[in-house]
C-alpha positions as CSV (number, residue, x, y, z in Angstrom):
1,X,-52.3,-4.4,-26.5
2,X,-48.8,-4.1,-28.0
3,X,-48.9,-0.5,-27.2
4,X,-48.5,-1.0,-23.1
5,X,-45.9,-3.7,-24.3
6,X,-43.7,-1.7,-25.6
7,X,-43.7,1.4,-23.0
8,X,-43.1,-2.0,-20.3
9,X,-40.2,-2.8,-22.4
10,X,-38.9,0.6,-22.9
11,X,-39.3,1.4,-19.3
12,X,-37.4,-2.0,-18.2
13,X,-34.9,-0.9,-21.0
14,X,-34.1,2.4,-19.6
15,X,-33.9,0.7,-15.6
16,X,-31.2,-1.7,-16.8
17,X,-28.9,1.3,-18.5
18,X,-29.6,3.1,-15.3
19,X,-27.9,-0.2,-13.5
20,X,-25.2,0.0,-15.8
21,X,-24.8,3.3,-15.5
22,X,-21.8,3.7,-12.9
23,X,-22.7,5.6,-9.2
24,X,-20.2,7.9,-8.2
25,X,-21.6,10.1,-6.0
26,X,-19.8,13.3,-4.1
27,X,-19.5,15.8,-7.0
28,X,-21.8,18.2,-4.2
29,X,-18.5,17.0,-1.9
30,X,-16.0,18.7,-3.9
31,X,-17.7,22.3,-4.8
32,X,-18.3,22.1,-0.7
33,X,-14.5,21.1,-0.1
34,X,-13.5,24.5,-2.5
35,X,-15.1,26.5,-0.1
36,X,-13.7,25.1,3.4
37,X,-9.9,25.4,1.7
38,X,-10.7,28.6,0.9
39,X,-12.3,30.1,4.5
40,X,-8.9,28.1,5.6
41,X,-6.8,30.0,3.2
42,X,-8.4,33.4,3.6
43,X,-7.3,34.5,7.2
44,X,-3.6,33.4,6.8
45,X,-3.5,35.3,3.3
46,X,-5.0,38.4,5.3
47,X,-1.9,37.9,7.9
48,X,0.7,37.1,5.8
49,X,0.0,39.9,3.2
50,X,-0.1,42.8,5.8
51,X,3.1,41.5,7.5
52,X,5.5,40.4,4.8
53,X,6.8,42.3,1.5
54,X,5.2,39.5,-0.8
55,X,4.3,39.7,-4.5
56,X,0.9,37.9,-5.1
57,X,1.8,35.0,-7.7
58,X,4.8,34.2,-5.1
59,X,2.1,33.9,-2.7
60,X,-0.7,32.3,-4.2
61,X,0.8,30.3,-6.8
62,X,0.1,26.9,-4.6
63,X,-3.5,27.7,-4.1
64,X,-4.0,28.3,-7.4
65,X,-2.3,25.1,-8.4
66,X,-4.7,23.2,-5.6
67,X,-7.8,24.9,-7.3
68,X,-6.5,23.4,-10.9
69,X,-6.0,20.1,-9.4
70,X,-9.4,20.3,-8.5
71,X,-11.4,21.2,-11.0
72,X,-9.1,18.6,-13.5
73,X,-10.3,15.8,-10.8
74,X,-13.6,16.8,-10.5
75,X,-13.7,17.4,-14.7
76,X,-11.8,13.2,-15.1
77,X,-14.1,11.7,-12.2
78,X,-17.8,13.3,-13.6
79,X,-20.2,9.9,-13.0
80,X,-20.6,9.2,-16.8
81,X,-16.9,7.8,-17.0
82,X,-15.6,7.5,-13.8
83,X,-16.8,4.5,-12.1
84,X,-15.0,4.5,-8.5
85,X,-15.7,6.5,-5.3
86,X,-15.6,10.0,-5.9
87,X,-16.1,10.9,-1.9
88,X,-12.7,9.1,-1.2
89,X,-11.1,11.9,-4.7
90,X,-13.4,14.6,-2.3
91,X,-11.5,14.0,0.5
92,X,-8.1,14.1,-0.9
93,X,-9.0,16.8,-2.4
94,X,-9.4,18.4,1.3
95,X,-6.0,17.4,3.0
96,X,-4.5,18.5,0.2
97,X,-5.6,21.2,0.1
98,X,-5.5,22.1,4.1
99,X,-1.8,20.9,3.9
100,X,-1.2,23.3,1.0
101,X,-2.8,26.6,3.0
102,X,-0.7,24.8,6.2
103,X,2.7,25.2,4.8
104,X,1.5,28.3,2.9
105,X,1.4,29.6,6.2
106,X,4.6,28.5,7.4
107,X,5.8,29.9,4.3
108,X,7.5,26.9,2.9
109,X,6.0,27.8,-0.5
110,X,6.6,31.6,0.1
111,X,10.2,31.0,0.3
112,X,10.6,28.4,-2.5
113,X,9.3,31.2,-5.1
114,X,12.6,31.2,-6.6
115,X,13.2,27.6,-6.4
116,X,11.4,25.9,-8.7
117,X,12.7,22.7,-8.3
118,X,10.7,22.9,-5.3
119,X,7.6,22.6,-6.7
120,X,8.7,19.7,-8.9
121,X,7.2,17.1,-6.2
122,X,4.2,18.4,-6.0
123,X,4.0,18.6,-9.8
124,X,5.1,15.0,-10.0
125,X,2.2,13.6,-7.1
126,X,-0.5,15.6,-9.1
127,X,0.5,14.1,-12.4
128,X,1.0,10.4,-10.7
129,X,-3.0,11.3,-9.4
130,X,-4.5,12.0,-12.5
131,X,-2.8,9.6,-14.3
132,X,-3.9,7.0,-11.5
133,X,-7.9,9.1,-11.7
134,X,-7.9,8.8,-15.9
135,X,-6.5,5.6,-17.5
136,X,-6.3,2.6,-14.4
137,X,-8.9,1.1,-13.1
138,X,-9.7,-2.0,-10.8
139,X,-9.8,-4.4,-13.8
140,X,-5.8,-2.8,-15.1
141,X,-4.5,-2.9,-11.3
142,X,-5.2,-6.7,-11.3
143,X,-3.5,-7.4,-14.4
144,X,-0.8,-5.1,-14.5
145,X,0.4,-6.4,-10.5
146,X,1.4,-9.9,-11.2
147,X,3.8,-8.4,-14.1
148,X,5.2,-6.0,-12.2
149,X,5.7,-7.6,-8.5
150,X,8.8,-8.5,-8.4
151,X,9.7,-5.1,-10.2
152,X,8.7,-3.4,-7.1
153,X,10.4,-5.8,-5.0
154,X,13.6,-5.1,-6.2
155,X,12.8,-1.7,-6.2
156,X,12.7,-1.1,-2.7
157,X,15.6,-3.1,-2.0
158,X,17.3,-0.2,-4.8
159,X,16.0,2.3,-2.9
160,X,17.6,1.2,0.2
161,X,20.8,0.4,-1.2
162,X,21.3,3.6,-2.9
163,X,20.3,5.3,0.5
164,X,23.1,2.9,2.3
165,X,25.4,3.3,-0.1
166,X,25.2,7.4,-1.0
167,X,23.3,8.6,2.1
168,X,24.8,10.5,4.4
169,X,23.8,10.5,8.0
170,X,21.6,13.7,9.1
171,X,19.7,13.9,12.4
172,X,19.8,10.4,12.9
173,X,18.5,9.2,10.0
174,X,20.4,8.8,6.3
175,X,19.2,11.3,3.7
176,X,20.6,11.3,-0.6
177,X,22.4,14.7,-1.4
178,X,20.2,17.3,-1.7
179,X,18.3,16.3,1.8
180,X,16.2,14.0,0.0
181,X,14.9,10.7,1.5
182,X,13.2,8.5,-1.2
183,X,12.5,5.6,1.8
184,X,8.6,6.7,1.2
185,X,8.7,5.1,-1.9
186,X,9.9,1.7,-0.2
187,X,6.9,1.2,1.5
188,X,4.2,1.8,-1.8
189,X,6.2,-0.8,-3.5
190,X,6.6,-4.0,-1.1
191,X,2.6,-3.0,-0.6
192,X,2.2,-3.4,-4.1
193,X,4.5,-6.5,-4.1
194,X,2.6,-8.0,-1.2
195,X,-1.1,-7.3,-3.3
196,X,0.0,-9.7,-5.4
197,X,1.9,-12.5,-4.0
198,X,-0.8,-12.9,-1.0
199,X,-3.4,-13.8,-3.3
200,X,-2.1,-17.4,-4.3
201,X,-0.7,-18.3,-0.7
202,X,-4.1,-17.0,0.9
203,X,-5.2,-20.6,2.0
204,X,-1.3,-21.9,3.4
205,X,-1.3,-18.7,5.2
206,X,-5.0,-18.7,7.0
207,X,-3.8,-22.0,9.0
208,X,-4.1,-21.8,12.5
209,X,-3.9,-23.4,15.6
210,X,-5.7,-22.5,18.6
211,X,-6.3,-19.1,17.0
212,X,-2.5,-18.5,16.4
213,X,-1.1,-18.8,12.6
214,X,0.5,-21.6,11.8
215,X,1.5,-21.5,8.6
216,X,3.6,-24.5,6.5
217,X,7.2,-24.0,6.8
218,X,7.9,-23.4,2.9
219,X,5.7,-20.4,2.9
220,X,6.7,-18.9,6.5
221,X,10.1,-19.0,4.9
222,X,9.3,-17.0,2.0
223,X,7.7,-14.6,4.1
224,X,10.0,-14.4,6.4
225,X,13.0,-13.5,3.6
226,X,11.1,-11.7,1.3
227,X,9.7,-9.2,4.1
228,X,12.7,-10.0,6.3
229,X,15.4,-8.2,3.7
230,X,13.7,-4.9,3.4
231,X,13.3,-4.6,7.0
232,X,17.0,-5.5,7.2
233,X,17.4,-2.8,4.9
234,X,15.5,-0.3,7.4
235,X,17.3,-0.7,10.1
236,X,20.2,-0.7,8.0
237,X,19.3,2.7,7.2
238,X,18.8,3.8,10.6
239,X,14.8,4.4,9.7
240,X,13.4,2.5,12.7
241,X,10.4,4.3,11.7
242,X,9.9,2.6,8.3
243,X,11.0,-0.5,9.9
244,X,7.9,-0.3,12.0
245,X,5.4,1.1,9.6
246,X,6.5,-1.8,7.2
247,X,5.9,-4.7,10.1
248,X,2.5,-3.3,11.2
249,X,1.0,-3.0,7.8
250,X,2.3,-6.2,6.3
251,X,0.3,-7.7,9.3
252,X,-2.7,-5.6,8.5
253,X,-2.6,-7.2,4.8
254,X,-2.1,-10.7,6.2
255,X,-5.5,-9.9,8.8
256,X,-6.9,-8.8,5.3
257,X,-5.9,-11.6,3.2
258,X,-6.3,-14.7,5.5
259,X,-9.2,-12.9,7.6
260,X,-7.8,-14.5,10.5
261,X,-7.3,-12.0,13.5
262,X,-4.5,-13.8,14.9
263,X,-2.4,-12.3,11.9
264,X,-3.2,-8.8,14.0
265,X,-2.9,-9.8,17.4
266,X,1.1,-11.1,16.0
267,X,2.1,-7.8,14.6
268,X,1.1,-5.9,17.6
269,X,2.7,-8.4,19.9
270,X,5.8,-7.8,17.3
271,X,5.6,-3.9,17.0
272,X,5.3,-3.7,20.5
273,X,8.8,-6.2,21.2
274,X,10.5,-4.3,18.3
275,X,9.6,-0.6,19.9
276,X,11.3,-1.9,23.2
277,X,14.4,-3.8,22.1
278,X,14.5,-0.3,19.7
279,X,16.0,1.7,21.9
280,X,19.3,-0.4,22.4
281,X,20.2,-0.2,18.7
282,X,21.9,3.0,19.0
283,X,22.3,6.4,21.2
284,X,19.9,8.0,18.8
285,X,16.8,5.7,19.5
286,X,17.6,5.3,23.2
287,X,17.4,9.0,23.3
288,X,14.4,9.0,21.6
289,X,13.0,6.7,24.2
290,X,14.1,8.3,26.8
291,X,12.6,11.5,25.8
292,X,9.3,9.6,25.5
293,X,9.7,8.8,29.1
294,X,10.3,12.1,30.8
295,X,10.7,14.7,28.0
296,X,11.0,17.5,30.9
297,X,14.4,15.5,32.1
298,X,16.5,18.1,30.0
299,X,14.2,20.4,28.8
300,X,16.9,22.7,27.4
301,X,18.6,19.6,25.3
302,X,16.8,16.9,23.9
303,X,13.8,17.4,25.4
304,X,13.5,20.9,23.7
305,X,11.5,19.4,20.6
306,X,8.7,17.5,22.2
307,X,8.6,20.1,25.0
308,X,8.0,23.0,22.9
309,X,5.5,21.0,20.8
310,X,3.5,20.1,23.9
311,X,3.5,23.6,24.9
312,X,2.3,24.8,22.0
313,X,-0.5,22.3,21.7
314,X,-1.4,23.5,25.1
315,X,-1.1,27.1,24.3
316,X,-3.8,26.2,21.3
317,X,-6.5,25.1,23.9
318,X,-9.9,24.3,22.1
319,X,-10.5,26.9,19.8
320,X,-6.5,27.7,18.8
321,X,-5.2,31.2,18.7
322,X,-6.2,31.5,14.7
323,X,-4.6,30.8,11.7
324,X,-1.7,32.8,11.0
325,X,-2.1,34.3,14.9
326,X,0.3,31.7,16.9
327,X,3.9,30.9,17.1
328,X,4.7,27.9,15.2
329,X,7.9,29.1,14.9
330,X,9.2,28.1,18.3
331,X,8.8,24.1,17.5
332,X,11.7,22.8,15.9
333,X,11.4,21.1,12.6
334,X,7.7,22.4,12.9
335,X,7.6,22.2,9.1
336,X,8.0,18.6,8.7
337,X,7.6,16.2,11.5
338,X,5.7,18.4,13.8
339,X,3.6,19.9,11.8
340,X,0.5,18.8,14.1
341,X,2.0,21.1,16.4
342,X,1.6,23.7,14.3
343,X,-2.1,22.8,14.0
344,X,-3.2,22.2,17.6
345,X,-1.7,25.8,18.2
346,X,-4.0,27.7,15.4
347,X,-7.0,25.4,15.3
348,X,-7.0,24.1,18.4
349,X,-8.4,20.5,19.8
350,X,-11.7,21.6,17.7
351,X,-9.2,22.3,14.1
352,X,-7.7,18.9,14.9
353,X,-10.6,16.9,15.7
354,X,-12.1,17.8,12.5
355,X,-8.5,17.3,10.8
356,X,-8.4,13.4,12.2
357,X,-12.0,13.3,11.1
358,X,-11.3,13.8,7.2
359,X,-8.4,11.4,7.7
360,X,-10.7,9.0,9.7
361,X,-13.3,9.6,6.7
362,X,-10.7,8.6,3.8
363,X,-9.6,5.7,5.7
364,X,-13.1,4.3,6.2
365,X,-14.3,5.2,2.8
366,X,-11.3,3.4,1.6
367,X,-11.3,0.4,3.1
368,X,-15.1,-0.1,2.9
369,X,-15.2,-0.1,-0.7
370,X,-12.6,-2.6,-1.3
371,X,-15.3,-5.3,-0.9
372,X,-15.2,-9.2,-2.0
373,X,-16.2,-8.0,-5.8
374,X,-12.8,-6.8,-6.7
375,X,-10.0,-8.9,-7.9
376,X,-7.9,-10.5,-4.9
377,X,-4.6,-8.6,-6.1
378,X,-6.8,-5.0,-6.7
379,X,-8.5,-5.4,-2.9
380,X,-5.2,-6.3,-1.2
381,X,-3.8,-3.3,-3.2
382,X,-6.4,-0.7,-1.8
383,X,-6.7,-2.2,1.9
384,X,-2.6,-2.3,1.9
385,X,-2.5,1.3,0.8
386,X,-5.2,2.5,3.3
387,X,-3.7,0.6,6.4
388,X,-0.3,2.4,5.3
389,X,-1.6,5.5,5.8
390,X,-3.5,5.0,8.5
391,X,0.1,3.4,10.6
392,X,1.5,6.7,9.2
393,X,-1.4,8.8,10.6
394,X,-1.2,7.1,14.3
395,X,2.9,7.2,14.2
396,X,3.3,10.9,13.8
397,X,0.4,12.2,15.8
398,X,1.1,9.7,18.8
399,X,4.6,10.9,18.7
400,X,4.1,14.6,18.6
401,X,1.2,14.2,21.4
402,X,3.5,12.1,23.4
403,X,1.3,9.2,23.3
404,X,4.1,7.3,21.5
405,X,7.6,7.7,21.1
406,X,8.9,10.0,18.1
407,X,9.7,7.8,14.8
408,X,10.2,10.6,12.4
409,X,7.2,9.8,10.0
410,X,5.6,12.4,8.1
411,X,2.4,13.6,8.4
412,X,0.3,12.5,5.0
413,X,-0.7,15.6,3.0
414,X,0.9,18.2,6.1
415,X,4.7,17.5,6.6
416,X,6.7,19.2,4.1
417,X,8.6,16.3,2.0
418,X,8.7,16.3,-1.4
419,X,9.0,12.6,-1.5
420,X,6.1,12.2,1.2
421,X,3.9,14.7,-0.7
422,X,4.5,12.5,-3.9
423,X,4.3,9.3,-2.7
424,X,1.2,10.2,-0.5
425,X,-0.7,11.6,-3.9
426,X,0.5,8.1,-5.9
427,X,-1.4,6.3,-2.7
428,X,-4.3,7.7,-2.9
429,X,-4.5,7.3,-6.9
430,X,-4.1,3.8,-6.4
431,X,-7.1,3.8,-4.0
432,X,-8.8,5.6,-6.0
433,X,-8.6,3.6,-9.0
434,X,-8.6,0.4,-6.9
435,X,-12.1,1.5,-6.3
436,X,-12.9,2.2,-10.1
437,X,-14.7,-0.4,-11.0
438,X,-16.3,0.3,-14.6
439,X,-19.4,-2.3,-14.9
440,X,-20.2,-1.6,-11.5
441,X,-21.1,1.1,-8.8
442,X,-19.8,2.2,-5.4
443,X,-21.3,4.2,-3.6
């Protein structure tokens, strides 16, 4: 009789390590993402080659660095010590990857050979990834918030003073020497800021009347100046497009937070008051708006942008013309914010469905995960960070498409930007180890 005991017990035994044992799921994911970079990367390599005079380490060096970058996630996320979402590492993994083989075929990479303080973003995100993939985790991102928010407070209000203070204005925006724009970094930290002052003002903020917040005046105030100031600083700037990306997701986060829909229904109402009285700040935003309007009004001027991207995107059709077969060329700026362009020419409507579909995929993922079991400051963390790219995604493709007027934001993972590429890497490290929960599972 003891002997069935004890093969019940042992069998109970191994079920409860087999709980434990954290579910990560999508290692099948990542050897499958390998092979669609690469079926991407193969026909512009075939172009490119057989057209230009191009030594092969100037040419594939970025691949080769994407494939590294792989195999070191894949090697720090394995199931036995990684306990987060390894579909949402997959997927980055992918519009990396296809924005790597993107402006490998535009030959931003080609022709920053030489330069090697070129590659020092990319460097810098991939580092910022793996260090987000290998030592933080959902139970670290709690703690280490609350020390640091008002850090990150003050260093976005840094970043825009230095920007004020030694920018110089460049196509209508303000850029350090060097071209550089470090406003991406602005919007990572007042989301990191905002993770975890929401938390204890949860219950002040959820009050509403007839649907519509109503929050006491002692916190409405502190909202109001401590979100108030940065987009002060924006406009300051002249990024109307930060300013906007900084309003919508802050309201995302309250929607979040207080789970009170009114909170969403104000920050469109507010997004959609600040894009028309936006056009009256300057000549540069009412020509922007303008050219929303009727882009075809001076086709030859400044029209020409948005003109050529639409014909282009037309000239792709469903299937495109192939990568490395179209014309990207002719787009201005094609490189950074009109970049989609670029795509809807080469893949086509199909290519960019499928593009919008990983994005769609990551943002979904993202968000699903951060459920009610993570700590208040860690959830707010990974649903800010997610809505933030998500704004981003529907800024820059509503602009180029015409759908919405042209802001100037980056496309995640596509535009060339070194600060973009690195702050977009740091985001998704966050989520990632946002999702990293190591007692539990996610699947």
């Amino acid at each position: 009789m003891a002997e069935p005991q004890r093969k019940r017990k042992t069998k109970s035994t191994q079920s409860a390590k087999a709980v434990e044992r954290p579910v990560g799921g999508g290692g099948w994911l990542l050897f499958a993402l390998m092979v669609c970079v690469g079926a991407a990367a193969f026909p512009v390599a075939m172009t490119r080659l057989s057209s230009d005079a191009l030594t092969p380490g100037a040419f594939f060096a970025p691949l080769v660095g994407w494939l590294a970058t792989a195999v070191l996630s894949l090697w720090v996320t394995r199931p036995s010590r990684f306990g987060g979402d390894r579909i949402v590492v997959a997927l980055t993994l992918l519009l990396l990857g296809l924005g790597i083989v993107e402006q490998w075929r535009l030959g931003t990479w080609v022709e920053a050979w030489r330069a090697w303080r070129a590659y020092l973003p990319l460097l810098g995100g991939v580092a910022g990834w793996l260090f987000c993939l290998q030592w933080l985790n959902s139970d670290r991102v709690s703690a280490l918030l609350p020390r640091v928010q008002w850090l990150c407070w003050l260093g976005a209000l840094g970043v825009l003073a230095a920007l004020r203070l030694f920018g110089r204005s460049y196509r209508g925006g303000m850029f350090l020497p060097g071209q550089i724009n470090p406003t991406e970094l602005v919007k990572v930290l007042l989301v990191a800021f905002t993770a975890a002052w929401l938390p204890a003002r949860t219950e002040a903020l959820a009050r509403t009347v007839a649907g519509v917040p109503v929050p006491p005046l002692r916190e409405a105030l502190a909202l109001a100046f401590l979100w108030g100031v940065p987009l002060a600083g924006a406009v300051v700037v002249r990024d109307l497009g930060l300013a906007l990306i900084l309003c919508l997701t802050l309201m995302l986060m309250l929607c979040a937070a207080t789970r009170k829909v009114g909170w969403l229904a104000v920050g469109l109402g507010a997004a959609a008051a600040a894009g028309w009285g936006i056009r009256f700040l300057s000549a540069h935003s009412a020509a922007r708006f303008a050219v929303w309007l009727d882009p075809f009004q001076d086709p030859t001027g400044k029209g020409w942008q948005i003109g050529q991207s639409l014909c282009a995107q037309f000239a792709g059709g469903l299937w495109g013309s192939g990568l490395g077969e179209g014309m990207p060329g002719t787009v201005p700026i094609v490189t950074s914010d009109f970049v989609y362009a670029a795509l809807a020419e080469e893949w086509g409507l199909i290519g960019c469905a499928l593009v919008l579909a990983a994005f769609w995929l990551w943002i979904w993922r993202s968000s699903r995960v951060m459920d009610t079991a993570l700590p208040p400051p860690c959830r707010l963390l990974g649903l800010g960070l997610t809505a933030l790219m998500g704004v981003q995604l529907v800024l820059n493709v509503g602009g180029v498409t015409k759908a919405l007027p042209m802001t100037g934001i980056t496309l995640p993972f596509f535009s060339q930007g070194g600060f973009s590429l690195l702050t977009t890497l740091l985001l998704c490290g966050l989520v990632c180890a946002c999702t990293n929960r190591v007692h539990g599972s996610c699947r």
